[in-house]
MARFIKOL-555999 format. One record per residue (C-alpha): residue number from 1; residue in three letters; x, y negated, z. Coordinates in steps of 0.1 Angstrom, whole numbers. Example, Ala and Ser with C-alpha at 12.3 -4.5 7.8 and 13.67 -1.06 7.14 Angstrom:
num residuo px py pz
1 ALA 123 45 78
2 SER 137 11 71
***
This chain:
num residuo px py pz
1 UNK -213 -200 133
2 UNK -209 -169 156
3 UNK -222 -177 187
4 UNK -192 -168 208
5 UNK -181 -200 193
6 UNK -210 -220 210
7 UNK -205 -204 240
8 UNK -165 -215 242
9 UNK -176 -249 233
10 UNK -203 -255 253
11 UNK -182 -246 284
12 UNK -156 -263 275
13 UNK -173 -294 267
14 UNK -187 -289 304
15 UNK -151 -288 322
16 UNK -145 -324 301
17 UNK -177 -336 315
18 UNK -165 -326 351
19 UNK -127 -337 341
20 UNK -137 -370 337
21 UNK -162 -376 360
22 UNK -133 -362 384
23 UNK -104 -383 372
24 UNK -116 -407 348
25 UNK -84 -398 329
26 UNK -95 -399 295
27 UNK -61 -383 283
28 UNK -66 -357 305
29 UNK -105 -353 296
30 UNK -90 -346 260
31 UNK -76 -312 267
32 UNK -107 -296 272
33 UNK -127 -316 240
34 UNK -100 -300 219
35 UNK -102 -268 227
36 UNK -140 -267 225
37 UNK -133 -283 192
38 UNK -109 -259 180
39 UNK -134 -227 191
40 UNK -162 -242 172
41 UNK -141 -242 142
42 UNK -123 -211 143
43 UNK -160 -191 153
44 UNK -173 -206 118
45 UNK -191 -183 95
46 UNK -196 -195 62
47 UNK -222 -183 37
48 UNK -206 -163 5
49 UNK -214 -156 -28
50 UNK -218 -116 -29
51 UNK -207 -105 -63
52 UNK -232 -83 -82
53 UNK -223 -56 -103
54 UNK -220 -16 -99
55 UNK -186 -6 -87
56 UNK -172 -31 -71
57 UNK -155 -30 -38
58 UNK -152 -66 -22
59 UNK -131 -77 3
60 UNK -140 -72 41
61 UNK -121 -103 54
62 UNK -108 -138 50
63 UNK -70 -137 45
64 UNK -37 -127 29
65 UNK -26 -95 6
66 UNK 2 -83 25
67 UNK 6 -48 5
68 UNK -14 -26 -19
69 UNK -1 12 -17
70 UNK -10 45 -26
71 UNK -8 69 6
72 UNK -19 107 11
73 UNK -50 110 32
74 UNK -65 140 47
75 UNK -92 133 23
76 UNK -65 130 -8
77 UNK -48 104 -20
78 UNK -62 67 -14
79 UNK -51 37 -23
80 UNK -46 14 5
81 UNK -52 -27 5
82 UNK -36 -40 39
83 UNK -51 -77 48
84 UNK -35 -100 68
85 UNK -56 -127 90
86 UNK -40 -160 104
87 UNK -50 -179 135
88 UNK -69 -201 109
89 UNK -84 -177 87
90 UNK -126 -169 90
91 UNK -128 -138 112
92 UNK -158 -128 105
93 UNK -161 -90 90
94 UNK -184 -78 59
95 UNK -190 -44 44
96 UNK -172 -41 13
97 UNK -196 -19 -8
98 UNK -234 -12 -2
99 UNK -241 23 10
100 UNK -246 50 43
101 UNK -222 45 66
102 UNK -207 79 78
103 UNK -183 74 103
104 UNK -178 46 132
105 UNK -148 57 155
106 UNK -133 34 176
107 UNK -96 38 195
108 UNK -78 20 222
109 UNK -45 15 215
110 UNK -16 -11 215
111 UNK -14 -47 208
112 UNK 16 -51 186
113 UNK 22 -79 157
114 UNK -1 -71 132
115 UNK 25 -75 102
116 UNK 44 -43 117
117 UNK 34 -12 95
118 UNK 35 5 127
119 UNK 3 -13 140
120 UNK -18 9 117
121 UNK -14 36 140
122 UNK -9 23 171
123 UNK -31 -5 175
124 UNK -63 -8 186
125 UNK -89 -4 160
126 UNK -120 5 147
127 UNK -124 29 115
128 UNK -156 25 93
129 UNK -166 50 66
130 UNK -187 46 41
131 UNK -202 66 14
132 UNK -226 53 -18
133 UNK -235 88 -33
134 UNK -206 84 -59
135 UNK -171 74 -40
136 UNK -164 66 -4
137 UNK -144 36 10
138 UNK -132 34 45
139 UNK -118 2 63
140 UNK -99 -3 97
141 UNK -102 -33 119
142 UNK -71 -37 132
143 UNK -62 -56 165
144 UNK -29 -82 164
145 UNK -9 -96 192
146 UNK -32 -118 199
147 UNK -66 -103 193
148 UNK -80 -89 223
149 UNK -116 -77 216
150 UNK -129 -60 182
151 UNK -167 -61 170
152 UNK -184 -34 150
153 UNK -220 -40 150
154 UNK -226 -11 128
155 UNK -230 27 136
156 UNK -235 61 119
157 UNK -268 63 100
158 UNK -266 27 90
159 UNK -277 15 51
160 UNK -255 -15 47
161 UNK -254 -37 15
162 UNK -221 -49 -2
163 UNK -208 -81 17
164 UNK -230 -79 43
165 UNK -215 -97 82
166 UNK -206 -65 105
167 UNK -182 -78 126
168 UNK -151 -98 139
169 UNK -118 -93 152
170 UNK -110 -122 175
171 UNK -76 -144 168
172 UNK -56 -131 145
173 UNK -55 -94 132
174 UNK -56 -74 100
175 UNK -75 -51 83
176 UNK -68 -24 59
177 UNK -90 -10 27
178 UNK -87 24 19
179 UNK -106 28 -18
180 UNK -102 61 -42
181 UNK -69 62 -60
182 UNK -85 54 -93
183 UNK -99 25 -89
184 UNK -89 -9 -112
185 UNK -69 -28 -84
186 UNK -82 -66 -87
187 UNK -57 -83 -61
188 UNK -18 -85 -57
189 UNK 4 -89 -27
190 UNK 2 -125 -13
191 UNK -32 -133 -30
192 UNK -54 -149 -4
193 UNK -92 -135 -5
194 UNK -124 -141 11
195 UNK -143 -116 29
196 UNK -175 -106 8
197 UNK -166 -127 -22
198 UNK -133 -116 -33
199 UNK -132 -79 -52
200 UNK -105 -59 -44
201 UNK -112 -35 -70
202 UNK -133 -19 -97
203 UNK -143 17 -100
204 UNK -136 36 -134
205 UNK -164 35 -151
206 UNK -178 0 -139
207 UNK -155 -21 -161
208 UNK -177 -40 -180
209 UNK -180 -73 -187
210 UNK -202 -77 -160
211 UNK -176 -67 -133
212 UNK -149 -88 -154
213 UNK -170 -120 -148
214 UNK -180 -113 -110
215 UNK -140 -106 -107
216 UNK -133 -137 -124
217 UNK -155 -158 -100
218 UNK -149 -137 -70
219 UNK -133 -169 -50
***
């Protein structure tokens, strides 16, 4: 579990303390013991099995394909895997392919619904690059409506491995997956996948049956 979680809990489960021994209203001492409840659970941080394999690119969060495009990049063209995470999905972040990260730019920005395209751009968010030597993969965390605080414990310099934690986005949010164009798409729109045990895709060249059976047990 994150330990914000035990933090929210713990506090919470003080205000019941002082609630009842205030009131003795045990319906009203149940407000606070359910929300403690509910932050233990949605702070949870489960372990994953990390896919082995050269060339795979795993997913770097818990929760819904919502598109899978091709889009023109400074850098050329990309294809782009955007991620949609619920109120109830795990929030905790994981670096989709083991390498150098190059890049760590965070930017304030607006709070809109994360299902509007537009929250791509103007949302508040926090763009991760990194490189492995042969390709490079970049990934936004993306604030929602409700998300108020993003966490990138990385930096530039960093040698990350695939699926490794490096973050959250707190309540619900999305994150988009920018991979080279030619890579061997593994998901579809409205696929649900877990973060660092789902694979997104597979680079040319990595194909194999090894990569086949990782893909095959990705969930």
């Amino acid at each position: 579990m994150v330990r914000d979680g035990f933090y929210y809990g713990a506090s919470l489960f003080g205000v019941a303390v002082i609630v009842y021994l205030g009131t003795h209203w045990l319906s009203l001492t149940l407000i606070p013991v359910a929300l403690a409840a509910f932050f233990l659970w949605f702070f949870r941080d489960p372990e994953r099995r990390i896919p082995e394999g050269d060339g795979l690119i795993v997913s770097p969060a818990d929760g819904k394909v919502e598109g899978a495009e091709w889009i023109e990049t400074s850098s050329g063209s990309r294809l782009r895997v955007t991620i949609f995470l619920s109120v109830v999905d795990v929030h905790v972040n994981r670096v989709p392919i083991s390498g150098r990260v190059t890049l760590v730019e965070y930017r304030s920005g607006e709070f809109r619904n994360a299902m509007d395209p537009e929250s791509a751009v103007v949302n508040e968010q926090t763009l991760i690059v990194i490189e492995d030597g042969a390709f490079t993969v970049s990934f936004k965390q993306i604030a929602g409506l409700l998300a108020r605080r993003i966490v990138c414990n990385l930096k530039a310099g960093d040698r990350v491995l695939r699926g490794q934690r490096m973050g959250m986005i707190k309540f619900g949010s999305r994150v988009d997956v920018l991979m080279p164009a030619d890579v061997e798409l593994r998901v579809k729109p409205g696929e649900r996948v877990k973060g660092g045990s789902s694979i997104l895709g597979v680079l040319p060249g990595y194909g194999g049956e090894a990569a086949k059976r990782a893909s095959d047990g990705r969930n």
